[in-house]
C-alpha positions in Angstrom: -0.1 -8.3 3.3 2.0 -5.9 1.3 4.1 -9.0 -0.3 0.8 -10.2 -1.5 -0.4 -7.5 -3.4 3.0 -7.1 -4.8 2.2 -10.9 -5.7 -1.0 -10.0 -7.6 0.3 -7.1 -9.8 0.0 -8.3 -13.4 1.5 -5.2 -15.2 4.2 -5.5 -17.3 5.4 -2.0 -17.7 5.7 -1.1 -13.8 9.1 0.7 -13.3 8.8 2.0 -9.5 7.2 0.7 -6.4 7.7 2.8 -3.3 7.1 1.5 0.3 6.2 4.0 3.3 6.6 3.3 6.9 5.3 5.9 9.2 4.7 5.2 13.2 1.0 5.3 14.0 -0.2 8.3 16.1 0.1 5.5 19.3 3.6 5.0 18.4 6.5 7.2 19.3 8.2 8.7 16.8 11.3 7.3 17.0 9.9 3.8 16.8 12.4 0.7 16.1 11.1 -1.3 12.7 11.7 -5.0 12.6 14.0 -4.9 10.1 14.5 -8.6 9.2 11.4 -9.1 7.7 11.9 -7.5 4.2 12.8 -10.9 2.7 9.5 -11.3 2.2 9.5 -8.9 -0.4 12.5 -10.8 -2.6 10.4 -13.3 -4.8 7.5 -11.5 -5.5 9.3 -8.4 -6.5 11.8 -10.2 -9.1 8.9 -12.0 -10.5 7.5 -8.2 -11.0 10.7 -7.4 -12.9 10.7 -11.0 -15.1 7.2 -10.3 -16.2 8.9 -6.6 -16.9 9.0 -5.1 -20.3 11.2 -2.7 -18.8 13.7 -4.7 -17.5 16.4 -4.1 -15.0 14.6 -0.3 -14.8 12.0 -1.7 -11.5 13.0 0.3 -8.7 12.1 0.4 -4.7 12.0 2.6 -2.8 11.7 2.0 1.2 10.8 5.4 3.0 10.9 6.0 6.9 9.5 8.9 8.4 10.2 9.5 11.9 12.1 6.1 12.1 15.2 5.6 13.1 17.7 3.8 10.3 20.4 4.0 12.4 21.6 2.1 15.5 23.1 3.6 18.3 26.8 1.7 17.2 26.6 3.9 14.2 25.5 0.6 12.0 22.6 1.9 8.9 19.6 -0.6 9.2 18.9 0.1 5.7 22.1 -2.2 4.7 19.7 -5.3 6.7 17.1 -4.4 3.7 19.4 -4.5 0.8 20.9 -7.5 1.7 17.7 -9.4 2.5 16.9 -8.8 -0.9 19.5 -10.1 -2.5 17.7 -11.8 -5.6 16.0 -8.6 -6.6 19.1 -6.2 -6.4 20.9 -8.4 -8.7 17.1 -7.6 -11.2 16.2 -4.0 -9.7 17.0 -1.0 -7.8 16.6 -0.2 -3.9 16.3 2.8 -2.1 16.0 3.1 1.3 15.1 7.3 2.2 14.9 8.4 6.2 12.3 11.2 5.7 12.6 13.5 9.2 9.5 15.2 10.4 10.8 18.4 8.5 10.1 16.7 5.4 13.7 16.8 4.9 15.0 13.3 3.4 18.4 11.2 3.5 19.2 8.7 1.3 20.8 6.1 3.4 20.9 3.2 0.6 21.4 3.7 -3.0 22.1 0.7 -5.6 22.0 0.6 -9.1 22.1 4.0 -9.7 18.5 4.7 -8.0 17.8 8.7 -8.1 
């Protein structure tokens, strides 16, 4: 659903679209997210940046709260959501925040320069 209403924005001066994920109240809170499907995301978001005024300046963020982004081997599942959108990170920014139920947040992907 979210891939298409990112499919039927028509603005041209959007610079920052920011996804949250946050376990229902039947879910525990240290859910797992399926974390290959964010390729869905890769066309309609770098036609987003070609329609653009602004350019390179779209950026993403991806927030978690009270989601686990990393695996038990130590490996960040935010690196999954970079790379499976490879198109737009060569046209935008991505940033993938873990927010804990403290409010406190960690920034465990970063490209482009993303603040």
């Amino acid at each position: 659903m979210e891939a298409n209403i990112l499919a039927s924005i028509t603005s041209t001066r959007i610079q920052k679209i920011t996804f949250v994920h946050r376990p229902s109240l039947w879910d525990s809170l240290q859910q797992e997210v399926d974390w290959e499907i964010w390729e869905i995301f890769d066309d309609p978001l770098c036609r987003l940046v070609e329609q653009s005024e602004c350019g390179r300046e779209l950026e993403v963020d991806f927030r978690f709260v009270g989601v686990r982004v990393m695996r038990a081997d130590g490996e960040t599942r935010a690196a999954r959501i970079a790379n499976s959108l490879a198109k737009f990170r060569e046209k935008g920014r991505i940033r993938v925040v873990c927010v804990g139920l403290d409010g406190d947040e960690r920034v465990f992907y970063s490209s482009g320069g993303a603040t």
